[in-house]
C-alpha positions as CSV (number, residue, x, y, z in Angstrom):
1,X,-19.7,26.6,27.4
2,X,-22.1,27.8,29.7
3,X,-24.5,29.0,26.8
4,X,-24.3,26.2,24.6
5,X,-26.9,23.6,25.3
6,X,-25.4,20.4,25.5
7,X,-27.1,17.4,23.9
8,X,-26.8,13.8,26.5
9,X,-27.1,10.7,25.0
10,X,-30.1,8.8,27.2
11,X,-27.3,5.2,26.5
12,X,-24.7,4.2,29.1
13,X,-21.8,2.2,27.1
14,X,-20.0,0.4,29.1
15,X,-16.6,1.8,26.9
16,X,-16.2,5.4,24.9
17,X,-13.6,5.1,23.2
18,X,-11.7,8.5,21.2
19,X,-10.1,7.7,17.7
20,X,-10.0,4.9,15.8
21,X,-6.1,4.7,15.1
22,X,-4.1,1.8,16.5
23,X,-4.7,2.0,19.7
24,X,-8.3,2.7,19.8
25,X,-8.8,0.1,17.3
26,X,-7.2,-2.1,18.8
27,X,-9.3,-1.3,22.2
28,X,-12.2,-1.0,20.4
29,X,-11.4,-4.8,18.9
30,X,-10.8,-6.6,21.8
31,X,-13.5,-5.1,24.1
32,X,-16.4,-5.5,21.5
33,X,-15.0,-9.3,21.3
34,X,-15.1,-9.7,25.2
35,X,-19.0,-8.6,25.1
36,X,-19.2,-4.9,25.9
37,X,-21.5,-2.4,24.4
38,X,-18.8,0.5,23.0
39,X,-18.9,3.7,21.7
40,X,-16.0,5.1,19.5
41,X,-15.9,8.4,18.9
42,X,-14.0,9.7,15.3
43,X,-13.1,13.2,13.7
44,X,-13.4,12.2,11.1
45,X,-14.9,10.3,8.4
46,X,-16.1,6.8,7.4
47,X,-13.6,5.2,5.4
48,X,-13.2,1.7,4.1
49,X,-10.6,0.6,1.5
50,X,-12.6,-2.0,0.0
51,X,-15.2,0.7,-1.1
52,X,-15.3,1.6,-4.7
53,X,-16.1,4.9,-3.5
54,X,-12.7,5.4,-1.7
55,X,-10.4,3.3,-3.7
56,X,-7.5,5.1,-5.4
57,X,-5.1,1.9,-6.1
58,X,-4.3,1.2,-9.4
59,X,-4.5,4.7,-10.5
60,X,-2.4,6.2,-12.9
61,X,-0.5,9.4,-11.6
62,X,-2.1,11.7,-14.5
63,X,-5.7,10.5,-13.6
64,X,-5.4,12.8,-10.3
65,X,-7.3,16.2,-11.0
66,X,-3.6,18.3,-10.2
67,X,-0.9,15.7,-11.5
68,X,0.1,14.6,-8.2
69,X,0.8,17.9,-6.5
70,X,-0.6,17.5,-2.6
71,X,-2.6,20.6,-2.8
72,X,-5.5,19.0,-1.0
73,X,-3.3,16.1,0.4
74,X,0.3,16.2,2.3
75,X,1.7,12.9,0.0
76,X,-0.5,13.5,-3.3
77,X,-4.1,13.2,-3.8
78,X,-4.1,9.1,-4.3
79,X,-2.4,9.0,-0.2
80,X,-5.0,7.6,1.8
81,X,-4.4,10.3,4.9
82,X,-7.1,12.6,5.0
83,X,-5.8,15.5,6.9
84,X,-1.8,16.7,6.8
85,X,0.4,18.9,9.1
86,X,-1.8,21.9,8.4
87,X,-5.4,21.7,8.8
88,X,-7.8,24.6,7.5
89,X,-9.4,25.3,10.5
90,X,-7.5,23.8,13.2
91,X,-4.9,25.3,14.4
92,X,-2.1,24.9,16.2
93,X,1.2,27.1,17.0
94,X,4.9,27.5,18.9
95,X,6.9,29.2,21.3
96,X,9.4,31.7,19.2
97,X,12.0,29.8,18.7
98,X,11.0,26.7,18.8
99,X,9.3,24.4,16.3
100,X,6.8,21.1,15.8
101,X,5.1,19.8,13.0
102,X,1.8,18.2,13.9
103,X,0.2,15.6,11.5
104,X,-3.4,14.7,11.8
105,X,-5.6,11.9,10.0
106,X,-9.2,13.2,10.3
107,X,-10.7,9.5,9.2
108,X,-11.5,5.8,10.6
109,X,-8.6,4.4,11.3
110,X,-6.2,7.5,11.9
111,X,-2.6,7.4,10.7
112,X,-3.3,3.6,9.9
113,X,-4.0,4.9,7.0
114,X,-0.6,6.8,6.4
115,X,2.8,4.5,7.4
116,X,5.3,2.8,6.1
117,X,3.8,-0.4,7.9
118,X,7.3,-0.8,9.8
119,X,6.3,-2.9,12.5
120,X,9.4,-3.2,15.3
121,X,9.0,-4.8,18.7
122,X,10.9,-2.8,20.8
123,X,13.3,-4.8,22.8
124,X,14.6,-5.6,26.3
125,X,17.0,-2.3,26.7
126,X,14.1,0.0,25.3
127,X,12.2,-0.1,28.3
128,X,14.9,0.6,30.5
129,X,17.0,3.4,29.5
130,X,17.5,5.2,33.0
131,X,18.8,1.9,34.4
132,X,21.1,1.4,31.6
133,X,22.6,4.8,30.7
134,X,21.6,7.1,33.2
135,X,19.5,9.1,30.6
136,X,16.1,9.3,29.9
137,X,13.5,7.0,32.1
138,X,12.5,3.3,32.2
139,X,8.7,2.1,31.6
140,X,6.9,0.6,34.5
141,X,6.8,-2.8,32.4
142,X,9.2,-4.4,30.9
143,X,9.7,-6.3,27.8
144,X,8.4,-9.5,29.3
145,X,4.7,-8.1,30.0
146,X,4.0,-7.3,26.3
147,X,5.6,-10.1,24.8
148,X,2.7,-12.1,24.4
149,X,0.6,-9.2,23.3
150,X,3.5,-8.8,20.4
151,X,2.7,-12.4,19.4
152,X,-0.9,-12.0,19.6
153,X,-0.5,-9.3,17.2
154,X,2.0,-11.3,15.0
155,X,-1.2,-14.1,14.8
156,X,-4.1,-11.4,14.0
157,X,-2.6,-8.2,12.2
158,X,0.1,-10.2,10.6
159,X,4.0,-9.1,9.4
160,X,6.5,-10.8,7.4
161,X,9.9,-11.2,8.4
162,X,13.0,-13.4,9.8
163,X,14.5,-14.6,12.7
164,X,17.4,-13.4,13.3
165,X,18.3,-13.4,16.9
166,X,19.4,-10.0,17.5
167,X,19.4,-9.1,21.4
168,X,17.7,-5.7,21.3
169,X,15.6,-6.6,18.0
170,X,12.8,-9.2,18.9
171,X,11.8,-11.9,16.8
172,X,8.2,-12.3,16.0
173,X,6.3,-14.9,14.4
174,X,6.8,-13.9,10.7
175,X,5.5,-14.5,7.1
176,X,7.7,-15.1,4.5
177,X,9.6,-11.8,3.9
178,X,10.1,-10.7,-0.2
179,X,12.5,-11.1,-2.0
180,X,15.7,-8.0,-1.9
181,X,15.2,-6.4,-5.3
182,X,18.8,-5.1,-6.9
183,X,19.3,-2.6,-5.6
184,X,18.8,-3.8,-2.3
185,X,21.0,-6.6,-3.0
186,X,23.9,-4.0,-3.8
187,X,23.0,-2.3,0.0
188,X,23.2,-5.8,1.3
189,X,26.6,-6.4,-0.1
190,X,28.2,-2.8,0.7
191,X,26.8,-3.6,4.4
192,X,28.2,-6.5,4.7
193,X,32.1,-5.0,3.7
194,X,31.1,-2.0,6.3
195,X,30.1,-4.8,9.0
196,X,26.5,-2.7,8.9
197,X,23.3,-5.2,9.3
198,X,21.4,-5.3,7.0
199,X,18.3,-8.1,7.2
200,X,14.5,-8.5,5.8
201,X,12.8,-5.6,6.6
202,X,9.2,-6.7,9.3
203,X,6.3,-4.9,7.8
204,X,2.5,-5.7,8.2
205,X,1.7,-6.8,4.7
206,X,0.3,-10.0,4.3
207,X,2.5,-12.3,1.6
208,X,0.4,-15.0,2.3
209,X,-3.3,-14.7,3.7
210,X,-3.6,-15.4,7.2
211,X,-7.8,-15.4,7.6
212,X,-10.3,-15.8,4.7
213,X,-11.5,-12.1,5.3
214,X,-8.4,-10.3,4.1
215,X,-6.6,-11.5,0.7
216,X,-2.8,-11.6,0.1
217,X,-0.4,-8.5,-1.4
218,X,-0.2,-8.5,-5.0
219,X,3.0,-6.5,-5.0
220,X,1.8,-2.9,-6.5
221,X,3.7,-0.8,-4.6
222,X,0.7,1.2,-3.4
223,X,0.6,0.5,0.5
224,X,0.0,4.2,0.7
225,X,-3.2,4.4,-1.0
226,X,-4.5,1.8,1.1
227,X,-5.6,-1.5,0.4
228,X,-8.8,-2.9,-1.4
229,X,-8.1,-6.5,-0.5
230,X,-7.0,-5.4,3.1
231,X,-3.2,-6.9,2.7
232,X,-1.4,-4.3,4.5
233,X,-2.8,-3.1,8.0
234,X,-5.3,-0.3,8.5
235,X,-7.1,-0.4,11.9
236,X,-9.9,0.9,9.5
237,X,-9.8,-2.6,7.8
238,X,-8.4,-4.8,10.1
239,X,-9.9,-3.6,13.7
240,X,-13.0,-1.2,13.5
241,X,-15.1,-2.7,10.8
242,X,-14.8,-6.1,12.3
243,X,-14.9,-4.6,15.7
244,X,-18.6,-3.1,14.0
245,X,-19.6,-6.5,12.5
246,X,-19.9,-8.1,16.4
247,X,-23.1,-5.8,16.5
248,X,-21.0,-3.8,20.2
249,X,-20.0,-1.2,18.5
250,X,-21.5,2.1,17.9
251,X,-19.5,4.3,15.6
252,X,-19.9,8.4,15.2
253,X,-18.1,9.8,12.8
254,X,-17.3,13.8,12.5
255,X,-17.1,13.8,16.9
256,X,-14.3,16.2,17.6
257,X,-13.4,15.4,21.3
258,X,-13.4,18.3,23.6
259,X,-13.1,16.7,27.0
260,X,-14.2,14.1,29.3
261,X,-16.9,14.6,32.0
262,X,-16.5,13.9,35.3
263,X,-18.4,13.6,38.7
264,X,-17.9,16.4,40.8
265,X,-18.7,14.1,43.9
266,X,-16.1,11.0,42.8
267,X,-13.9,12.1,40.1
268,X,-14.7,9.3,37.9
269,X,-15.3,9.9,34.5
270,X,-18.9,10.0,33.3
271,X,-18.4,10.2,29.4
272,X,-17.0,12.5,26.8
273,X,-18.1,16.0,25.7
274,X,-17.7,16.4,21.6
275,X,-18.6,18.5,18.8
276,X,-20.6,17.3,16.1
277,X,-18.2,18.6,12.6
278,X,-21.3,18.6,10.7
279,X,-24.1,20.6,12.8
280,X,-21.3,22.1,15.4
281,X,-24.0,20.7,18.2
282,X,-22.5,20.0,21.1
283,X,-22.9,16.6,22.4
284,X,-22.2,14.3,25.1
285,X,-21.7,10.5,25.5
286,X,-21.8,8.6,28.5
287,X,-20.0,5.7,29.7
288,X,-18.8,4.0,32.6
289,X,-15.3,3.7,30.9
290,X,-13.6,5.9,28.9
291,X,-10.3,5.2,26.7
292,X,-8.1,8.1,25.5
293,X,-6.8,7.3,22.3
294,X,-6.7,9.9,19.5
295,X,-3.2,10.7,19.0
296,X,-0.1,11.5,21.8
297,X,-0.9,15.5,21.5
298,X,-4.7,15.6,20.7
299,X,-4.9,13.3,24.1
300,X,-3.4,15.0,26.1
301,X,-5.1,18.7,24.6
302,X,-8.3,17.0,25.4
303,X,-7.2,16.2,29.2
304,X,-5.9,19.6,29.8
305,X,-9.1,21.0,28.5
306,X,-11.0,18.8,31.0
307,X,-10.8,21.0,33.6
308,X,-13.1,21.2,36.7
309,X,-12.5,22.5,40.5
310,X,-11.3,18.9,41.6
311,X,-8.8,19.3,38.5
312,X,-8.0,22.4,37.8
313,X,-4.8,22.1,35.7
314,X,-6.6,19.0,33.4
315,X,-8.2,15.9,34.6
316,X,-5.7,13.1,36.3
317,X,-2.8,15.4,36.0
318,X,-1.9,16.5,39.7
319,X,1.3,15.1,38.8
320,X,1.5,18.0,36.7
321,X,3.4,15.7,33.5
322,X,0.5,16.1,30.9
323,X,1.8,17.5,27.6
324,X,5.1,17.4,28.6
325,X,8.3,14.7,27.9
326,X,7.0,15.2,23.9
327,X,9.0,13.5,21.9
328,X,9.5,12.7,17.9
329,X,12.4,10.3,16.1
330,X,15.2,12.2,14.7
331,X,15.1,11.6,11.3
332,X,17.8,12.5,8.5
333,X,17.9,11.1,5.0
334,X,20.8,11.0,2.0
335,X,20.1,9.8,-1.9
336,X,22.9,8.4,-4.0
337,X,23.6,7.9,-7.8
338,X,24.6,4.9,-8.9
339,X,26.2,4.3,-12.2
340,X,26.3,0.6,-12.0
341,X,22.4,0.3,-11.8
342,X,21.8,2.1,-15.2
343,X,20.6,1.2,-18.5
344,X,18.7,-1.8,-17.0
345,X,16.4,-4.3,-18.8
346,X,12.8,-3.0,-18.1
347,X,11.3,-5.6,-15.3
348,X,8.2,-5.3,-12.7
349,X,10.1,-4.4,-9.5
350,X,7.3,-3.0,-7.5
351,X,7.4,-5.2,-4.4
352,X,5.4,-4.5,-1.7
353,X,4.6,-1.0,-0.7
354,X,8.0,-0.2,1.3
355,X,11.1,-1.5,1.6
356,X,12.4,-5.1,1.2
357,X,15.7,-4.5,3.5
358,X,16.7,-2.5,6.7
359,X,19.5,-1.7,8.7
360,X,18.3,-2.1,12.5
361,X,20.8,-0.2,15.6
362,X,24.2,-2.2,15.2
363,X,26.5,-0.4,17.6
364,X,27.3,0.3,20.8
365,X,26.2,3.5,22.3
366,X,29.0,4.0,25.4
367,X,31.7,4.0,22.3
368,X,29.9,7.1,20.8
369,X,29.5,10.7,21.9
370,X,25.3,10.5,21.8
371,X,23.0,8.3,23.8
372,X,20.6,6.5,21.5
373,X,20.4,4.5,18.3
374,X,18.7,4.6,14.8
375,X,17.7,2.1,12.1
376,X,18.0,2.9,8.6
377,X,15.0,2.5,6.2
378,X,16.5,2.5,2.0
379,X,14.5,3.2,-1.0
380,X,14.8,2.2,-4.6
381,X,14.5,0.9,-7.6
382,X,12.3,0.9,-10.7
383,X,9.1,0.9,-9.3
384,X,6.2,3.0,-11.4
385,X,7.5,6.2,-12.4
386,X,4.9,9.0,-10.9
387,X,3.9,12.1,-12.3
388,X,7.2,14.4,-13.5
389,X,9.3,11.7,-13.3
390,X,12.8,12.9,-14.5
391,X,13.1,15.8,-12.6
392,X,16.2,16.6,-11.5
393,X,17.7,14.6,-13.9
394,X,20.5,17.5,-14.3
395,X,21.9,16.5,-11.3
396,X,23.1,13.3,-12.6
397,X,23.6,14.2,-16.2
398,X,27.0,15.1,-16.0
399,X,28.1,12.5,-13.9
400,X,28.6,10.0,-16.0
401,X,30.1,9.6,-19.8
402,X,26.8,9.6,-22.3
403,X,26.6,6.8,-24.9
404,X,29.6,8.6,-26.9
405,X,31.5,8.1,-24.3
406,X,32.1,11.9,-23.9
407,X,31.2,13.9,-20.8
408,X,27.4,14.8,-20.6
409,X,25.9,17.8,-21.3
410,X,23.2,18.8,-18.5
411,X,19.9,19.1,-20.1
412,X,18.2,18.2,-23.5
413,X,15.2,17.8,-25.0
414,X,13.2,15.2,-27.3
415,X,14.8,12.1,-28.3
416,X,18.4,12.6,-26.8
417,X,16.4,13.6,-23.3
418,X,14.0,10.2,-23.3
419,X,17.6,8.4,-23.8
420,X,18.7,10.0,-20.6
421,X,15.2,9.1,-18.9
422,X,15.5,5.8,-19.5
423,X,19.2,5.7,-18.9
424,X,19.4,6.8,-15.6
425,X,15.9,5.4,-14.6
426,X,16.0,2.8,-11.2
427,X,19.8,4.4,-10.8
428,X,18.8,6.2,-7.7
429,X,18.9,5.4,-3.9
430,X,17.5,6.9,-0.8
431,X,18.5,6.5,2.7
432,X,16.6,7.8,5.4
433,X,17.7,7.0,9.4
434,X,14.7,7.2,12.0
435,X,16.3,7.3,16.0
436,X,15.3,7.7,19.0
437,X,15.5,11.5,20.8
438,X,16.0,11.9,24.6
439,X,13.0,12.9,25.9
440,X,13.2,15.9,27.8
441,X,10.6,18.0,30.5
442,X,11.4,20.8,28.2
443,X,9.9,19.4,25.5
444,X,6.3,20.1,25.6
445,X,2.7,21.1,24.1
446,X,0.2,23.2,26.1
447,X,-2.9,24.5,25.6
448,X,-2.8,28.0,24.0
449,X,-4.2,30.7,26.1
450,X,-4.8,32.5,22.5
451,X,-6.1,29.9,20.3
452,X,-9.5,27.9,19.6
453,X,-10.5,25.9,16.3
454,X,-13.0,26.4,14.3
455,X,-15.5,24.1,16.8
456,X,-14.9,26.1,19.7
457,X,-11.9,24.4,21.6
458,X,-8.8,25.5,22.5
459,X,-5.5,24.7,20.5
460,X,-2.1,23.6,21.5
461,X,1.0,25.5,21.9
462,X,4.2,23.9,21.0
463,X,7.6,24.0,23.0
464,X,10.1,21.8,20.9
465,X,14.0,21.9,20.8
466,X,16.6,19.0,19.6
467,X,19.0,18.9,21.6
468,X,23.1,18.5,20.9
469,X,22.2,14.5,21.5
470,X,20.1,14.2,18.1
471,X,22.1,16.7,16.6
472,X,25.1,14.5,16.7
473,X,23.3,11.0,15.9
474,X,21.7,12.7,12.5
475,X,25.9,13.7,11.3
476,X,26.4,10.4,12.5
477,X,23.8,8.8,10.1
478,X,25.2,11.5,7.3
479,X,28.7,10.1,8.1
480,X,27.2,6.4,7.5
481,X,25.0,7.2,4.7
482,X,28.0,8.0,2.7
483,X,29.9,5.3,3.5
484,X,27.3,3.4,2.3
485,X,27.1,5.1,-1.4
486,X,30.8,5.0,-1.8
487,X,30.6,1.4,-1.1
488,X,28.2,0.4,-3.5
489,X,30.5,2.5,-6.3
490,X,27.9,5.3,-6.1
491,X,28.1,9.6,-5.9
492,X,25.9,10.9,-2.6
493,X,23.6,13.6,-4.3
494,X,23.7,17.2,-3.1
495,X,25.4,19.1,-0.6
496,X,25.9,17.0,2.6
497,X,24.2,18.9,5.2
498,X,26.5,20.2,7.8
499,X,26.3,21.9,11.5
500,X,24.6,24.4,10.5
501,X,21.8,22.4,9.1
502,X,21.8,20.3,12.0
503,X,23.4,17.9,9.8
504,X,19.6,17.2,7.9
505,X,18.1,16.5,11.1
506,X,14.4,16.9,10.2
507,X,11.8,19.5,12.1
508,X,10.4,17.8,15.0
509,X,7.3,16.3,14.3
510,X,7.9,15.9,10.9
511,X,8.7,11.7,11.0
512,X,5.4,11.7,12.9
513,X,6.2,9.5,15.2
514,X,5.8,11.2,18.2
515,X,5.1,10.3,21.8
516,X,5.3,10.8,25.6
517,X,3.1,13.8,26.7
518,X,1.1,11.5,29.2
519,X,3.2,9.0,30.5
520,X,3.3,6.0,32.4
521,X,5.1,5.3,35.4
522,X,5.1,3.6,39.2
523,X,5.2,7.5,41.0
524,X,2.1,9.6,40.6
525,X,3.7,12.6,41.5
526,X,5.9,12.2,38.2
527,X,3.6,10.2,35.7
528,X,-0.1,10.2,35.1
529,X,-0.6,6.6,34.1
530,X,0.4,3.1,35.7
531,X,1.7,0.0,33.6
532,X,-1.7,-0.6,32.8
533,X,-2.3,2.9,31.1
534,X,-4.9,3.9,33.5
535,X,-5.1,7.3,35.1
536,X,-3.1,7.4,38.8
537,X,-6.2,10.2,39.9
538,X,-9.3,8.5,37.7
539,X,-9.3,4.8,37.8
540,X,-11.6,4.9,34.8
541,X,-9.8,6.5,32.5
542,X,-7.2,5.1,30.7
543,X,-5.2,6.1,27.3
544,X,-3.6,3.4,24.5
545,X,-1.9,5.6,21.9
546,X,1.5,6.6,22.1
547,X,0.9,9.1,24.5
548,X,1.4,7.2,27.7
549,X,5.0,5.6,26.0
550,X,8.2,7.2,28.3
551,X,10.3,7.1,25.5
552,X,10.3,6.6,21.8
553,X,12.9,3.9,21.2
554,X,14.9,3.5,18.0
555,X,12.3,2.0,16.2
556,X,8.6,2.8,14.8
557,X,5.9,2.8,17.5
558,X,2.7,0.9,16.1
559,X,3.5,-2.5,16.5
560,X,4.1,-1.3,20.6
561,X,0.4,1.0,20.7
562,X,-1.0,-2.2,19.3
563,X,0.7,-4.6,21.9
564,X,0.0,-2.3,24.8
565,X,-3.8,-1.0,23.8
566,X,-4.7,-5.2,23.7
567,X,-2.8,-5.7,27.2
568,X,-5.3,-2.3,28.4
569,X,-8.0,-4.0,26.9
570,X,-7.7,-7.6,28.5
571,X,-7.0,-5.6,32.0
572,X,-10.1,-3.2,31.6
573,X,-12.3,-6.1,31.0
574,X,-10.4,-7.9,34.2
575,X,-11.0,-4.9,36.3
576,X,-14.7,-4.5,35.2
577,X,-15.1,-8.5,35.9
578,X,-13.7,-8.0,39.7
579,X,-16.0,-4.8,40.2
580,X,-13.1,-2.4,40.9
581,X,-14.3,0.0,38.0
């Protein structure tokens, strides 16, 4: 550092802001609204879903250059995720014996750009875990304070659903959910005989339009490639180019963050210290705020590589918490045949880009021999076939009597193989249950005494272990998934997974959900952040992803970064108002 000459920007902004993913575009939304002049700093690229240039809806699977494959893309080249688990260029590792999968979106609007738009409230219990079961740690707010915040993002993001007054499931204020295609129906009924829930799934896609700037889904299926007429929710769309159009906003693109200046005489921070992708300059923003929000681990890796004599193991982290408490929902996933769903009439049952249904938590934790919960997410149906389609058709073949009536040979070809294709087309089902982990101390990232990236700036080491708590909650979602399949008069596919697999529990970091390496709390010696977000030691710092968030909950954490990052926003623009920052 000392022999690189670093370029200052001669502006003040009043708010730098670092990535452009929920939370910082939600931060970047609200504070441009209330009048102040912001910078937002982004990896990545420009991206806009409405652009020609970036659209790759309405494809057809053989148009992409490899047939699908994700050679240059972690879902396929039509996903609209720039970036993956692996990175050329930026790397990251683990501890022997340990493992974690870390997924990056180098583009405006982040991981926006890469969900299943599952948007959950987390409810009343979520925030209190300690209190309630001795395990884990409860928030410093409760459900209360971002209840409003939820409904103000009901109003502007928009998410369809239905009431159904479920304690530890919030209500929001919903659009009219789709309609449950077949073989959701089917899931519905064999739920119903296990006493399982299972109700309209709450997703941020617009089935009706809610402002005359963003138009109404038109049921492709293609959430995933993101959205031309801005249906589903992108904070690309939705939050940073309107955040642009108030004329507060100063976007710069291809900033990789390294850390966040300080004064040596007050501790506050001064601005943020980046690498420009395309020159490899090193530059330097300034602003009298600054807001942390580029993704749980790459926040805290920039705050333990903002060191200085006043704070010498990472800025505002004299509690000592930063990078640890990591944590990622368990995830563990079953498909099923089922014969009664073959040799259908041929029918558009795209839907919208997800699922229609959804089992949410439906039991009671002190009867069961692990701590935490899990919803189920199902997938389906005859939606458009992509690229290869019919692979693995062997492993149903010989399930089922062929058209003779006599057992099935596996395999084929030509016209007795297309009869099989179409057959067993839509017959399939997939069930996948997302839970919440324990977070433990021991669960950590760090910055790599070995490793820098390509711009300079030093990686992150990974420390990541289940333990026997999400271990037993993924056999328990194998044990239900199976119940499930049998009830609906189906054949679970493959070899269930058993203790040695961890019963299918996936790698950590893999669901990409993860959260918790600098968190909130009332104690400074044990958190880095209050209730507000902001930094115990810098009073001018503050971070709105999922970093700050104790624990993960049971359900998908966007619709709670959104909720919080607006309550941070309205308080930072309080604060600024009364002159304490």
């Amino acid at each position: 550092m000392k022999d690189v000459q670093i370029q200052k920007a001669p502006v003040v902004y009043d708010v730098a802001i670092v990535g452009s993913g929920a939370g910082g575009g939600m931060a970047a939304y609200q504070l441009t609204k209330a009048g102040a002049k912001v910078v937002l700093l982004e990896a990545g690229g420009y991206y806009d879903p409405a652009d020609p240039k970036y659209i790759t809806q309405l494809k057809w699977p053989w148009e992409s250059p490899r047939r699908g494959a994700g050679t240059t893309r972690a879902f396929g080249d039509f996903d609209a995720a720039w970036g993956g688990w692996d990175i050329e260029g930026e790397p990251y590792s683990a501890k022997p014996g340990t493992e974690f999968r870390w997924f990056r979106s180098r583009m405006l609007g982040g991981r926006t750009n890469h969900w299943g738009r599952i948007s959950l409230r987390f409810g009343p219990d979520d925030f209190k875990r300690r209190s309630l079961t001795g395990v884990g740690e409860d928030w410093p707010i409760g459900y209360d304070d971002l209840a409003p915040y939820y409904d103000n993002v009901d109003r502007l993001v928009g998410i369809f659903g239905s009431k159904e007054g479920i304690r530890n499931e919030p209500d929001g204020i919903f659009l009219p959910p789709p309609k449950p295609r077949l073989h959701e129906l089917m899931i519905k009924k064999a739920g119903k005989n296990l006493r399982i829930p299972v109700i309209p799934s709450r997703l941020s896609i617009l089935t009706k339009p809610i402002n005359k700037d963003r138009g109404s889904c038109f049921y492709c299926a293609q959430c995933g490639r993101a959205c031309q007429v801005y249906a589903d929710f992108s904070s690309s769309s939705v939050l940073c180019i309107p955040a642009m159009k108030t004329g507060n906003l100063t976007l710069i693109n291809g900033a990789m963050a390294r850390e966040v200046t300080t004064d040596p005489a007050s501790g506050l921070a001064t601005g943020v210290s980046y690498v420009d992708t395309a020159t490899l300059q090193e530059k330097t923003v300034r602003a009298k705020v600054v807001v942390l929000a580029a993704s749980t681990c790459e926040t805290a890796r920039i705050m333990l590589n903002s060191k200085s004599s006043r704070f010498p193991n990472g800025l505002a982290n004299s509690s000592g918490v930063i990078g640890k408490y990591l944590n990622d929902s368990t995830g563990a996933s079953r498909s099923g045949f089922i014969p009664a769903l073959m040799d259908r009439k041929r029918y558009n049952e795209d839907g919208v880009g997800g699922m229609h249904v959804f089992t949410p938590w439906w039991l009671d934790n002190a009867k069961l021999d692990f701590p935490r919960g899990y919803h189920i997410e199902y997938g389906g149906g005859m939606g458009m076939p992509g690229y290869g389609f019919g692979m693995g058709l062997e492993g149903v073949q010989g399930l089922v009597p062929g058209r003779d009536g006599q057992k099935k040979r596996v395999g084929g070809y030509g016209a007795g193989l297309k009869d099989d294709v179409r057959r067993f087309y839509g017959a399939n089902i997939g069930m996948a249950g997302r839970g919440e982990p324990v977070p433990l101390e021991s669960n950590y990232c760090e910055i790599d005494p070995n490793g820098v990236d390509k711009y300079g700036i030093p990686t992150l080491r990974f420390h990541y272990k289940w333990s026997d708590a999400e271990i037993k909650q993924a056999k328990h979602m194998q044990d239900t998934f199976e119940e499930l399949i049998t009830e609906m008069g189906g054949i679970p596919l493959g070899k269930k997974p058993g203790p040695d697999e961890n019963y299918g529990l996936a790698a950590p970091g893999a669901i990409i959900h993860e959260v918790g390496t600098v968190r909130m709390g009332n104690d400074p010696n044990k958190s880095a952040l209050n209730g507000f977000q902001q930094a115990h030691d810098v009073k001018n710092l503050f971070a709105v992803d999922a970093a700050p968030f104790p624990s993960q909950g049971d359900k998908n954490v966007t619709w709670t970064i959104l909720a919080s990052s607006w309550r941070t926003s309205d308080y930072i623009t309080d604060q600024v108002k009364k002159k304490n920052i």
